[in-house]
Residue frames relative to the residue before (quaternion, step in Angstrom):
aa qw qx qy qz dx dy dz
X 1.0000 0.0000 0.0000 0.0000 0.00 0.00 0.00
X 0.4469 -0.6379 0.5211 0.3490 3.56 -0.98 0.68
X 0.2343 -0.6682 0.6589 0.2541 3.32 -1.62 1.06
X 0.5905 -0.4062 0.5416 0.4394 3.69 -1.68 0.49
X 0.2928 -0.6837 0.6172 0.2567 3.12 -1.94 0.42
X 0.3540 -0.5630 0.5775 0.4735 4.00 -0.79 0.03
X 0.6941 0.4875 -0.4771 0.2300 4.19 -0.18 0.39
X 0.5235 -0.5745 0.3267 0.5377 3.52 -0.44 0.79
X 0.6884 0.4926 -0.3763 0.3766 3.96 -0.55 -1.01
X 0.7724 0.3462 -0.1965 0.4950 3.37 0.28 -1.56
X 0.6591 0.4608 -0.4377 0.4022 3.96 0.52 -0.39
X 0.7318 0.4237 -0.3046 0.4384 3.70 1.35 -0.45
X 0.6003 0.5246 -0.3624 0.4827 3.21 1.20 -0.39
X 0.6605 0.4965 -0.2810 0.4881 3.81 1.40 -0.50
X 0.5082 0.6867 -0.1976 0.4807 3.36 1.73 0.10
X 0.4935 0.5200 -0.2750 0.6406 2.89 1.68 -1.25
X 0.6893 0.5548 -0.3015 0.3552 3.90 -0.03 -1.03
X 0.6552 0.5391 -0.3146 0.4256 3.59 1.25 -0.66
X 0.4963 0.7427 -0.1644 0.4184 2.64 1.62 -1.40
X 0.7626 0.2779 -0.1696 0.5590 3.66 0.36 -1.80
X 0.6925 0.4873 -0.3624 0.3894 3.70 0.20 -0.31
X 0.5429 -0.6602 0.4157 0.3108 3.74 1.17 -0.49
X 0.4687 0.5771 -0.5021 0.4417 3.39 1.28 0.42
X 0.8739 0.0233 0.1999 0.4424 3.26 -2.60 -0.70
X 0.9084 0.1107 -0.0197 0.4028 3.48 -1.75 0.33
X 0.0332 0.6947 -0.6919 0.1937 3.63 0.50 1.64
X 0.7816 0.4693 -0.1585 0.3792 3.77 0.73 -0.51
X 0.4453 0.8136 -0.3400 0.1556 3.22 1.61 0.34
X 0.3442 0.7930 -0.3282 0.3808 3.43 1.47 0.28
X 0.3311 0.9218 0.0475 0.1958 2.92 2.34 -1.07
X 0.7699 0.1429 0.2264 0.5793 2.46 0.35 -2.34
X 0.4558 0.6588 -0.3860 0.4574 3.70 1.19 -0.17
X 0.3928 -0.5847 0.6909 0.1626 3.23 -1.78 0.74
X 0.7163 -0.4266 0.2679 0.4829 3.51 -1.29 0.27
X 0.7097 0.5304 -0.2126 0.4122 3.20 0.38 -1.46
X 0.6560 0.3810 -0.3662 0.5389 3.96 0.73 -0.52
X 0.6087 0.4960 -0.3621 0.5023 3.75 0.96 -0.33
X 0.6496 0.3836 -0.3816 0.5341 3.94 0.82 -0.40
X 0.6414 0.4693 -0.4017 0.4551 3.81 1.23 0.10
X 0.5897 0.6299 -0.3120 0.3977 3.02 0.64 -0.72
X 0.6325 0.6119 -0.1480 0.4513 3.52 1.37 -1.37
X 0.6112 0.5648 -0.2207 0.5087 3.12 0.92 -1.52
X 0.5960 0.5781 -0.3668 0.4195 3.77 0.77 -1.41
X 0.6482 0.6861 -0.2418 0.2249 3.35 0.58 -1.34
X 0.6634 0.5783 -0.0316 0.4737 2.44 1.07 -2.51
X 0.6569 0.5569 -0.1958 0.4690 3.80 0.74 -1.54
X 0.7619 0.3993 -0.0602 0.5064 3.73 1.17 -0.89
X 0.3120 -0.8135 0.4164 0.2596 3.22 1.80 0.87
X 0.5369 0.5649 -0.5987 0.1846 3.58 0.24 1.22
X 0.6234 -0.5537 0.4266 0.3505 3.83 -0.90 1.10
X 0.3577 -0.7061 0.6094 0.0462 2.97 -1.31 1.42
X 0.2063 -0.8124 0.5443 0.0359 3.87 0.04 1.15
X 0.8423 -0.4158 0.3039 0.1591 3.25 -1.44 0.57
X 0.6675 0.3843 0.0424 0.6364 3.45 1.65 -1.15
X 0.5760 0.5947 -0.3261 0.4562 3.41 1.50 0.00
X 0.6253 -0.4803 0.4454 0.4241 3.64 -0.97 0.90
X 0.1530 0.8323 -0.5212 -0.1101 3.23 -0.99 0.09
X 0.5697 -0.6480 0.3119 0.3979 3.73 -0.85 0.04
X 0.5634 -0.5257 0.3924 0.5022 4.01 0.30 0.72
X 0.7881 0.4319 -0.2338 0.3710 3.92 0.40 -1.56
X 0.5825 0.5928 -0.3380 0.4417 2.99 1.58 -1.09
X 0.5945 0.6166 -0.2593 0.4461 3.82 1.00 -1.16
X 0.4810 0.7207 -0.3125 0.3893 3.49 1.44 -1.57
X 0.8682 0.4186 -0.0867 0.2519 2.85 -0.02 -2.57
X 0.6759 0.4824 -0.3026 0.4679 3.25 1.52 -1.07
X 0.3987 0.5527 -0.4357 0.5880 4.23 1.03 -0.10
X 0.8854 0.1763 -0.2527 0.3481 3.54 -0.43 -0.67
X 0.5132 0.6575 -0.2440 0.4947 3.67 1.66 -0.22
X 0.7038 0.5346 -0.1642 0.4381 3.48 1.21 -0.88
X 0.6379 0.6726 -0.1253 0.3534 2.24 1.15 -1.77
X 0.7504 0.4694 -0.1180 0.4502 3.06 0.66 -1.67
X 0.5468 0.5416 -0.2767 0.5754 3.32 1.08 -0.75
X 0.7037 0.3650 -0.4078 0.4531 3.71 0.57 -0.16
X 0.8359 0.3721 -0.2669 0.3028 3.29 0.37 -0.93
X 0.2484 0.7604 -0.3420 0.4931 3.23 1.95 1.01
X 0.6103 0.6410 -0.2209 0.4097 2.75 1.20 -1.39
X 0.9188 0.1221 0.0287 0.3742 2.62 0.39 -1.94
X 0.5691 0.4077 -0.5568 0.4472 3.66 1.27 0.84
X 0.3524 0.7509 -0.4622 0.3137 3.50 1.27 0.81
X 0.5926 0.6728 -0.2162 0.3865 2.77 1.41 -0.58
X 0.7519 0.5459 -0.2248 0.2933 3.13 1.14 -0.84
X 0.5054 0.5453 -0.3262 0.5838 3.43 1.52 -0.47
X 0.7913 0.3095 -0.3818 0.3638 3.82 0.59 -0.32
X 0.5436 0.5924 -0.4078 0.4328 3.53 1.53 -0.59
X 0.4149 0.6491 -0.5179 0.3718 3.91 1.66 -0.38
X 0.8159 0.2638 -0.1069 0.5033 3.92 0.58 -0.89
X 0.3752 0.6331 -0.6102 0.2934 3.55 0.12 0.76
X 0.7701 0.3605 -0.2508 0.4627 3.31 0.72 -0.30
X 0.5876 0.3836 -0.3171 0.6380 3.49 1.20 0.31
X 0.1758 0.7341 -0.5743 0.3170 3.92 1.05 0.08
X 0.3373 -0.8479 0.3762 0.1607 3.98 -1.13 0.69
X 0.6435 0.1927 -0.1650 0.7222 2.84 2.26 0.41
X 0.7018 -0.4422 0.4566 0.3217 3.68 -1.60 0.27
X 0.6821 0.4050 -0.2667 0.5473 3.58 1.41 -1.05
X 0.7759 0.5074 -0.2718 0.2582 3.38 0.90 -0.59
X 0.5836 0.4930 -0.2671 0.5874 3.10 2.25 -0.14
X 0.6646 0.4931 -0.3264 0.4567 3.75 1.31 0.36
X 0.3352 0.7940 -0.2803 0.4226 2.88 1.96 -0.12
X 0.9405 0.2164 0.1104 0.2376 2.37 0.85 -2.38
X 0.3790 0.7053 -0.2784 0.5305 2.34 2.44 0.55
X 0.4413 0.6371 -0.3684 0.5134 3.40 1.35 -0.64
X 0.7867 0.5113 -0.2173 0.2691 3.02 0.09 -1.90
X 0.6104 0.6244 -0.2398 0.4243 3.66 1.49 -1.27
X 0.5768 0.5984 -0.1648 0.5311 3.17 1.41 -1.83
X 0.6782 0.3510 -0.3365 0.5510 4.07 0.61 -0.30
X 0.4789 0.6012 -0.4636 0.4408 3.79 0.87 -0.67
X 0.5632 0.5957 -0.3007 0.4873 3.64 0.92 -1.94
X 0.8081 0.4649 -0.2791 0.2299 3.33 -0.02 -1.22
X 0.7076 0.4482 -0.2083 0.5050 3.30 0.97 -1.64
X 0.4060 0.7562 -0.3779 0.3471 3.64 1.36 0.30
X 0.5970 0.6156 -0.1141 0.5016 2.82 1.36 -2.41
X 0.8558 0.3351 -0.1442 0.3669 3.40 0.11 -1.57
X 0.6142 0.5339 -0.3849 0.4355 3.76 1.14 0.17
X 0.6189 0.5681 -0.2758 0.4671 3.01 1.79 -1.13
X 0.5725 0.5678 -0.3208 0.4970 3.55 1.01 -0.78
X 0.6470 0.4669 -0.2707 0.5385 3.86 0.77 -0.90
X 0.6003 0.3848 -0.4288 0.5547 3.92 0.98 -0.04
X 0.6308 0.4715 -0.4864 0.3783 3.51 0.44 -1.04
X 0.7637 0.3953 -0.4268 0.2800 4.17 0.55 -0.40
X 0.5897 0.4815 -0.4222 0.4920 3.48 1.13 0.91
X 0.7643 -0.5774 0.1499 0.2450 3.16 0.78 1.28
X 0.5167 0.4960 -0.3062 0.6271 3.74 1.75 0.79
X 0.2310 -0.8515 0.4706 0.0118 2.98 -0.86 0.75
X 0.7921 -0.4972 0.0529 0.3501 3.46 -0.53 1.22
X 0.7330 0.4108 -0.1762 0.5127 3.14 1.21 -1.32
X 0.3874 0.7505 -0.3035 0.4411 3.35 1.48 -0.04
X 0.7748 0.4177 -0.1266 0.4574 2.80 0.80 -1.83
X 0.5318 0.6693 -0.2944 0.4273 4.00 1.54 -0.83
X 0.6642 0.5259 -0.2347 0.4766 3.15 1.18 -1.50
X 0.6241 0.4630 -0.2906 0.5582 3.89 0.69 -0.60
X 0.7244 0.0494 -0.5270 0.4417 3.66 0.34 0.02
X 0.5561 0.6124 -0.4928 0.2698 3.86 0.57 -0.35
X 0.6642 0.3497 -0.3211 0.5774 3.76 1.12 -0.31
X 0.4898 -0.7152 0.4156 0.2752 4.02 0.79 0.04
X 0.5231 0.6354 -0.4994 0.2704 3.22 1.23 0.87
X 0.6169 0.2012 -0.4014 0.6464 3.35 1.69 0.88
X 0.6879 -0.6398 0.3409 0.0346 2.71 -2.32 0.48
X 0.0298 0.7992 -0.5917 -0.1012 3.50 0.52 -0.52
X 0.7106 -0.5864 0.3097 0.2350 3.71 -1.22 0.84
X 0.6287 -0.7048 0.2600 0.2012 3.19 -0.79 1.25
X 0.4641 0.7051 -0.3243 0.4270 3.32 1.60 -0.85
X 0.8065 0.4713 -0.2155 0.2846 3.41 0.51 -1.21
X 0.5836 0.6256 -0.3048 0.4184 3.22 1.58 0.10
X 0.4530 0.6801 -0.2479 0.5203 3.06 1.62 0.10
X 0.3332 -0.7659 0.4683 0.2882 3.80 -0.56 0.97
X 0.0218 0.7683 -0.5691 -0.2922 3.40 -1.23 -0.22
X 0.3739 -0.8106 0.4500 0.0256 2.98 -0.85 1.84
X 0.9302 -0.0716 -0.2168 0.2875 3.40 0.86 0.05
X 0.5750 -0.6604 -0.0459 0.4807 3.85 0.39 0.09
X 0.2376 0.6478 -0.6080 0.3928 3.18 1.33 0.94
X 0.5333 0.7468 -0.3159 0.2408 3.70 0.78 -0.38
X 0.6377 0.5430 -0.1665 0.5203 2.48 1.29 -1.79
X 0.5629 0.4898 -0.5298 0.4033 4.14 0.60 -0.83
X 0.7060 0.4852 -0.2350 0.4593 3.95 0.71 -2.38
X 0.5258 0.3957 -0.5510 0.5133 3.73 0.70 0.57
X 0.6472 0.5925 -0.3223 0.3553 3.41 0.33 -1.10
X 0.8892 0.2438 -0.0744 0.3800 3.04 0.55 -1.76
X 0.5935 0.4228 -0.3431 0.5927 3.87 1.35 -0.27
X 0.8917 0.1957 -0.2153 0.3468 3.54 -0.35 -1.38
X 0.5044 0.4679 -0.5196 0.5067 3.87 1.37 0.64
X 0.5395 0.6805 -0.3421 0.3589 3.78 1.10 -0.82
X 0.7804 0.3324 -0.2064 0.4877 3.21 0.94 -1.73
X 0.5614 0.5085 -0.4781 0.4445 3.56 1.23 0.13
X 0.4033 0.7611 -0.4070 0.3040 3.65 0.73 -0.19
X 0.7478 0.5013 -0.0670 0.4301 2.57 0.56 -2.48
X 0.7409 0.3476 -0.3320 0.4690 3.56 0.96 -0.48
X 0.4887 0.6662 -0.3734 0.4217 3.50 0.91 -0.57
X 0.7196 0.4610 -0.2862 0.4332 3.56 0.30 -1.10
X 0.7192 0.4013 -0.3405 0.4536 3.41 0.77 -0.90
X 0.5899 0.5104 -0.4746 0.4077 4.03 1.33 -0.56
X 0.3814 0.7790 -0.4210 0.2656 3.87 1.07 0.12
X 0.6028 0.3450 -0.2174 0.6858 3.67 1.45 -1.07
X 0.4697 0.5668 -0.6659 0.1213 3.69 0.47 -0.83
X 0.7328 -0.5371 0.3596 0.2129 3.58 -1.63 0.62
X 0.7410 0.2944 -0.2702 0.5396 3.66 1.03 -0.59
X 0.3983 -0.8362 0.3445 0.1529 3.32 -0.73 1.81
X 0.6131 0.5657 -0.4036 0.3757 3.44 0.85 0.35
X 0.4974 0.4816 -0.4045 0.5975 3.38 1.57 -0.49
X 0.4876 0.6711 -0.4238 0.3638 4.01 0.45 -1.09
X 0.8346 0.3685 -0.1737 0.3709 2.93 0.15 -1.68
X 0.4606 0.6985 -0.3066 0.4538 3.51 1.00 -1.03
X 0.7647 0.4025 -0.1944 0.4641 3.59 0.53 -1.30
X 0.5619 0.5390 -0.4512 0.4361 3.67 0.59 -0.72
X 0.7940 0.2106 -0.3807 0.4245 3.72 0.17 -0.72
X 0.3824 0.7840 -0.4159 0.2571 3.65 1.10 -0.36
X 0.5532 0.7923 -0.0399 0.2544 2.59 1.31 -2.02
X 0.7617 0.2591 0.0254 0.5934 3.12 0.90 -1.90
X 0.5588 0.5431 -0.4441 0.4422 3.44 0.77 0.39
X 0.6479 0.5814 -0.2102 0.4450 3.34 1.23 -1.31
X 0.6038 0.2489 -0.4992 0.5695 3.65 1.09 -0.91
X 0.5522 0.4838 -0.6319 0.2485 3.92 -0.95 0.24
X 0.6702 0.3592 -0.4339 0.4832 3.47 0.96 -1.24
X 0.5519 0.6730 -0.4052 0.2797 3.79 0.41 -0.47
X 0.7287 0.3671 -0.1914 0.5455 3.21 1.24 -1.21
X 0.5555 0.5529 -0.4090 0.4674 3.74 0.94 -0.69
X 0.7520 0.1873 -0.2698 0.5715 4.01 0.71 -0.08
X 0.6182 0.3941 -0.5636 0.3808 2.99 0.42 0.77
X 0.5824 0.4598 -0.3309 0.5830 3.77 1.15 -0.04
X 0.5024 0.5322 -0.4040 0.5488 3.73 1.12 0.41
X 0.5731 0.4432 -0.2740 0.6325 3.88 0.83 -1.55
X 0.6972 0.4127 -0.4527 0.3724 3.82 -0.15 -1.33
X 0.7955 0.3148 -0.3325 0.3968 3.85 -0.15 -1.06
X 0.5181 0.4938 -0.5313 0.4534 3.96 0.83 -0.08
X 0.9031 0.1753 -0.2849 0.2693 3.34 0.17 -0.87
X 0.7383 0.3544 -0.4020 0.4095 3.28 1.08 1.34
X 0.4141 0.6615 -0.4842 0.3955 2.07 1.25 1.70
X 0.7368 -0.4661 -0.0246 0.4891 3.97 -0.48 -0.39
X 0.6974 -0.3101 0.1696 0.6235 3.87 -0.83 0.68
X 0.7830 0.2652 -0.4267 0.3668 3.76 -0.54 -0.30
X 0.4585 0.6033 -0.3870 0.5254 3.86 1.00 -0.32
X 0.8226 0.3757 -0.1147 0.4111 3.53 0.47 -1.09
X 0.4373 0.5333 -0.3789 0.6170 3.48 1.91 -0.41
X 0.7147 0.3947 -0.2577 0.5167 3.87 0.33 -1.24
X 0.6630 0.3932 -0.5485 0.3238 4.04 0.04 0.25
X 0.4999 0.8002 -0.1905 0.2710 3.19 1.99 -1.10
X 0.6622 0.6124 -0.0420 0.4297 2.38 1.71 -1.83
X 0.5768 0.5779 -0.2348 0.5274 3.34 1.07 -1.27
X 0.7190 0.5325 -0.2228 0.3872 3.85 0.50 -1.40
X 0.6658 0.5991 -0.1407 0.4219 3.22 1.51 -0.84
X 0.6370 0.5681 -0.0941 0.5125 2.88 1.81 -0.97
X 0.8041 0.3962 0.0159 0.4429 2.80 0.93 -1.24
X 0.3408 0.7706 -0.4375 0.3140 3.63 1.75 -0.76
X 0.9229 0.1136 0.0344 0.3664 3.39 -0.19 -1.98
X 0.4143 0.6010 -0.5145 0.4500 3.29 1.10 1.41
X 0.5558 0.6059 -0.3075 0.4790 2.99 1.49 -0.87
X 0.7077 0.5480 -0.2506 0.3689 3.22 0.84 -0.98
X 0.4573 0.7360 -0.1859 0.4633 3.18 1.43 -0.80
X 0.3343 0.8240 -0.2653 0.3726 3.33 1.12 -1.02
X 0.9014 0.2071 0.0356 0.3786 2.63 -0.71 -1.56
X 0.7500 -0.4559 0.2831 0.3866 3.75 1.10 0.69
X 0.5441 -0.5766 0.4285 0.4335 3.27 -1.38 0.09
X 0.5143 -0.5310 0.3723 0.5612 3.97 -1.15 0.02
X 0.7977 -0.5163 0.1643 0.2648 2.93 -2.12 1.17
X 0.3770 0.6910 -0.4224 0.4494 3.75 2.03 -0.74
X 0.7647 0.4953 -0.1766 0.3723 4.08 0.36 -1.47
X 0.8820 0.2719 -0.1951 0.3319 2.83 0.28 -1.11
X 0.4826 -0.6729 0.5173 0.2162 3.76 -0.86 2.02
X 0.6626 0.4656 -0.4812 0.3356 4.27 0.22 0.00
X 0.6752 0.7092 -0.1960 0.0513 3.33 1.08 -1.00
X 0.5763 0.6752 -0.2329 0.3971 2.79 2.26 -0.45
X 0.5106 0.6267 -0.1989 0.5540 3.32 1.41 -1.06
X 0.6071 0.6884 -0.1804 0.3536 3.45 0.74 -1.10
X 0.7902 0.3261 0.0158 0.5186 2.80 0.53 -1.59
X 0.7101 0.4282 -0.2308 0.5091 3.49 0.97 -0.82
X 0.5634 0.4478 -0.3266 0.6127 3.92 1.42 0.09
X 0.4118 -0.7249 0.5030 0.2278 3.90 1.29 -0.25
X 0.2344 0.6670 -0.5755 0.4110 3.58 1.82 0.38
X 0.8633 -0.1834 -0.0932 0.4608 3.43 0.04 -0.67
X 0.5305 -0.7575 0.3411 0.1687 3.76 -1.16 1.20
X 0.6634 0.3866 -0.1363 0.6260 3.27 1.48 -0.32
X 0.3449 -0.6882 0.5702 0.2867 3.78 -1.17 0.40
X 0.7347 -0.4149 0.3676 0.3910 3.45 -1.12 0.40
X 0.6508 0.4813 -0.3173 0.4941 3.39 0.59 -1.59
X 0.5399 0.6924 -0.3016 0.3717 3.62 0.76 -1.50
X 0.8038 0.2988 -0.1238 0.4993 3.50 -0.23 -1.61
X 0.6481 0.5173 -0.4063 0.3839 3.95 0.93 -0.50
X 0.4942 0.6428 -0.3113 0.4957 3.09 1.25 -0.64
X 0.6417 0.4785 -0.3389 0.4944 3.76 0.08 -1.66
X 0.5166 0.7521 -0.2572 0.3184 3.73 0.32 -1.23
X 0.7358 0.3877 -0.0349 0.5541 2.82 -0.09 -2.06
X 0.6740 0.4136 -0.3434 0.5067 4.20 0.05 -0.94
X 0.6987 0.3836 -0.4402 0.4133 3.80 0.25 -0.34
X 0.7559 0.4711 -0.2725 0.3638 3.15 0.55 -1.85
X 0.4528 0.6714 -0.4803 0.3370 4.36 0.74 -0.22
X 0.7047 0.5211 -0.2247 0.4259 3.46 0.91 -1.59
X 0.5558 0.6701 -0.3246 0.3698 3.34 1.37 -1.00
X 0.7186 0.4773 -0.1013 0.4956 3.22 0.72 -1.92
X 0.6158 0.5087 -0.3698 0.4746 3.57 1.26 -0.30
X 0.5654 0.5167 -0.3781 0.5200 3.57 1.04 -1.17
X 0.7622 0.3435 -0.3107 0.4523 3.85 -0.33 -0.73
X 0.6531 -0.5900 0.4068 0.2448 3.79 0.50 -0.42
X 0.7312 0.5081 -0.2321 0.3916 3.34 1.69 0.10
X 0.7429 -0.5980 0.2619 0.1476 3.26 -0.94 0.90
X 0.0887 -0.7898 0.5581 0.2384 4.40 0.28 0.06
X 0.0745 -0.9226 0.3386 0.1689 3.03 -0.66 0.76
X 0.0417 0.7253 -0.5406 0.4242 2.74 0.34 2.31
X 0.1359 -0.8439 0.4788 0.2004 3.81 0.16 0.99
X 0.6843 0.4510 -0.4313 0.3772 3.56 1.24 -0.74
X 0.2316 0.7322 -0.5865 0.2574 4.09 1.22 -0.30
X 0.4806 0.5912 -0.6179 0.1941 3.68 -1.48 0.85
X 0.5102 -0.6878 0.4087 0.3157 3.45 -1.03 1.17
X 0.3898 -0.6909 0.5997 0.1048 3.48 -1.30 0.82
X 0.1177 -0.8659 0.4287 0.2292 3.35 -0.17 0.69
X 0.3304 0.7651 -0.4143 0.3657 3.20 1.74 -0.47
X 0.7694 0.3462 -0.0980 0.5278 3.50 0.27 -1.81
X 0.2090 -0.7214 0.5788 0.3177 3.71 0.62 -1.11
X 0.4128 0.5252 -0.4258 0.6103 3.62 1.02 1.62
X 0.5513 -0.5114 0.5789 0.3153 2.76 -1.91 0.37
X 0.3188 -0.4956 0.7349 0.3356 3.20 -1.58 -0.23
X 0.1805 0.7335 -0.6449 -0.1164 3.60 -1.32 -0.12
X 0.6689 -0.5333 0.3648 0.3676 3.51 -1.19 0.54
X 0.8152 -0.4072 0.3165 0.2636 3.05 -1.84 0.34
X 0.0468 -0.8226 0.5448 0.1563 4.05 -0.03 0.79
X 0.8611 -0.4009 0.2635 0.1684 3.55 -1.51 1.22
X 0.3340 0.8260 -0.4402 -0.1116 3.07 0.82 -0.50
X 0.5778 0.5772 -0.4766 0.3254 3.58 1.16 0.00
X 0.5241 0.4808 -0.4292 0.5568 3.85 1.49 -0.21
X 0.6660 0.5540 -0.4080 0.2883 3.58 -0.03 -0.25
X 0.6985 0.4236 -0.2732 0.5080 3.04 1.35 -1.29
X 0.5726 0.5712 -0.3248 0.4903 3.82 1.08 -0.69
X 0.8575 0.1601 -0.3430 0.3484 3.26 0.76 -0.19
X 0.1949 0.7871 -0.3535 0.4664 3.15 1.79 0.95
X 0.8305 0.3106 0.0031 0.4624 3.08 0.81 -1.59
X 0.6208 -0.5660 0.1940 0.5065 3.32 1.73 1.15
X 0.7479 0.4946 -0.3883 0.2125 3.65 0.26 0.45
X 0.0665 0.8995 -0.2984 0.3120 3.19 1.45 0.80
X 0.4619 -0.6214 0.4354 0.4593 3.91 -0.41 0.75
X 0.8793 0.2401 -0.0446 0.4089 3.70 0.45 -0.28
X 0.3400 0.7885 -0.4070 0.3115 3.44 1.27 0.58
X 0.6604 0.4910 -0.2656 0.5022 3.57 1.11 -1.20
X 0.6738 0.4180 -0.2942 0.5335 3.68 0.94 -0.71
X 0.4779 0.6391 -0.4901 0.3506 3.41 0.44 -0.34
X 0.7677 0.4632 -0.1252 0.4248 3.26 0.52 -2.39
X 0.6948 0.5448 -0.2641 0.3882 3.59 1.16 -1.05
X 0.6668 0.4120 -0.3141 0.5357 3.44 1.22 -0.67
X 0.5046 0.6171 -0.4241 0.4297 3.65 1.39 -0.47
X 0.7456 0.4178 -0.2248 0.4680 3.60 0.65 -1.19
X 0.5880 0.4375 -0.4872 0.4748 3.75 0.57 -0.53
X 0.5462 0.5416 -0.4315 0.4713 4.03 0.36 -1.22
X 0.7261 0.5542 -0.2673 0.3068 3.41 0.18 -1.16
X 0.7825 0.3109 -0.1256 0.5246 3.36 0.64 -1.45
X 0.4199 0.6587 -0.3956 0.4829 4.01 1.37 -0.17
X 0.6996 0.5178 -0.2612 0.4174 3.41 1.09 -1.35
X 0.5927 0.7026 -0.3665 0.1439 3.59 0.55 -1.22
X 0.6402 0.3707 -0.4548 0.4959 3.15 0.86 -0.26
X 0.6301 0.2524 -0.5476 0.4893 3.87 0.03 0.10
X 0.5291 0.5341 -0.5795 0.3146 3.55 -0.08 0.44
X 0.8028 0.2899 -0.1595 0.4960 3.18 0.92 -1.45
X 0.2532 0.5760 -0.5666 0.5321 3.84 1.28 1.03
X 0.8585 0.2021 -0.2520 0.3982 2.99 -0.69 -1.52
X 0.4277 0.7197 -0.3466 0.4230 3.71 0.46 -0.16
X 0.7529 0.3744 -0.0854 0.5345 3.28 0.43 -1.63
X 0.3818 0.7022 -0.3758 0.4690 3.94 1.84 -1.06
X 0.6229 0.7371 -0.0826 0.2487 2.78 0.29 -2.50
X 0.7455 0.3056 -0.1414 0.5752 3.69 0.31 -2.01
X 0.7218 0.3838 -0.4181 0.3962 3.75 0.56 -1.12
X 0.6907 0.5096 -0.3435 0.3812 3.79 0.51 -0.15
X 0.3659 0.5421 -0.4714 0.5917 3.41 1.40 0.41
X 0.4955 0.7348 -0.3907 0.2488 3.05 0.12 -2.03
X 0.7170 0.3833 -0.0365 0.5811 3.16 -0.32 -2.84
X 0.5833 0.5993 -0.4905 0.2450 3.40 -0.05 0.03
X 0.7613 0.5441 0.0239 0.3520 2.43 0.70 -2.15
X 0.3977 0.7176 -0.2355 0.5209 3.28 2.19 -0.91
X 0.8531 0.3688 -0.1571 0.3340 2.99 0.08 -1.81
């Protein structure tokens, strides 16, 4: 049996253990002041055990994960919309079942992120209403058009890629419903990853205009992708909290980096070009170097002015309000099947 320690950190963090195991002091959250309760936490967090729904938590810590999720859902699911733009122009039967599939997981990893917000104490429609009034975000990438179907691969193969690279690392993140969420995410994403890359791969080897139009796409699409992954770790005001709660395991700068080193070789295997003249490996660091990224487009199109931001939200809200009556069906379905339950 664990013995208590006499040191603050280790006597709460050995508290916590009584706790999970079903012994003494199931209430020890109790007798604490704030400040032993932000230790205790920390202990937790520092000991890579999963913070659970029903666990104390810090208010900010609750904060960060509401506007993190969140956002991370409705990625998901206005992600969709730039690819549902080309299902019906798709260049084959396999290549529009593909990409149905691929949309139809987008749907999903929505559901299951949105569900992983609802256990921090907001509820769904809550969460809708924040992006439909813009007081959340959903990823910048998606505000961007794609115009043609080389697009559809440099979606696939950059702005699912650079979601990878972060995804994998939100697997340990600390709060165990989002954790879990991500593990199957995970393995869905590498497919969309690879399913545009074998799109990019046969444009550009195919003939000179096929191979002009992946080029094209890559160009387009290069330093949004990059973008991604946030501003650099100096900017951005979430990252500290983050990182020190183990919400997220990697810094921005960190994961943009990983990114960049895979995705070169890629663009090298098919035959195409980044278009980033200052890009060149460093052997010093073992990294690339890469040029300077925009940040004044990013924020501008952060802050709703983006080639494709107003349509996004507008096509987000019609879908939305079209639906309501199968909401309030199955719903109503829902209460009368309790009901007969409750009967029987």
């Amino acid at each position: 049996m664990l013995k208590k320690s006499s040191t603050d950190k280790n006597q709460l963090f050995v508290d916590y253990f009584f706790v999970k195991f079903g012994q003494p002091n199931k209430n020890i959250y109790n007798n604490m002041d704030e400040q032993q309760k932000l230790d205790a936490f920390q202990a937790k967090i520092d000991a890579e055990i999963k913070i659970e729904p029903k666990d104390w938590m810090p208010e900010e810590y609750r904060k960060h994960l509401q506007r993190q999720i969140s956002q991370h859902a409705h990625s998901e699911v206005i992600g969709m919309q730039p690819e549902g733009n080309w299902v019906l122009r798709a260049p084959s039967l396999r290549a529009k079942v593909v990409l149905l599939a691929k949309i139809q997981d987008e749907a999903g990893h929505g559901q299951y992120l949105y569900a992983a917000g609802e256990t921090l104490g907001k509820s769904r429609d809550e969460f809708i209403e924040e992006l439909q009034t813009e007081k959340a975000k959903y990823s910048s990438i998606f505000n961007y058009p794609t115009l043609t179907w080389a697009d559809m691969g440099a979606v696939g193969w950059l702005v699912d890629g650079a979601a990878i690279v972060n995804q994998v690392s939100l697997q340990r993140t600390s709060y165990g419903p989002y954790a879990r969420a991500m593990v199957r995410i995970c393995k869905e994403e590498s497919f969309h990853q690879r399913q545009g890359y074998e799109i990019i791969a046969h444009m550009a080897k195919g003939t000179p205009e096929q191979k002009a139009m992946a080029q094209d796409a890559l160009n387009r699409l290069w330093w949004p992708s990059l973008m991604m992954f946030g501003p650099h770790d100096a900017d951005s005001p979430n990252l500290g909290n983050g990182v020190k709660w183990k919400i997220k395991r990697e810094t921005n700068d960190e994961l943009r980096q990983k990114f960049i080193d895979k995705t070169v070789h890629q663009a090298e295997v098919i035959g195409l070009t980044i278009p980033d003249p200052d890009l060149k490996w460093n052997e010093e660091t073992g990294h690339y170097d890469y040029g300077k990224i925009d940040w004044d487009e990013f924020w501008n199109v952060v802050k709703g002015n983006g080639p494709c931001n107003k349509q996004r939200l507008e096509h987000h809200k019609r879908a939305h309000n079209n639906g309501k009556w199968v909401r309030e069906a199955a719903l109503a379905y829902a209460q009368k099947q309790k009901a007969k339950q409750m009967v029987a």
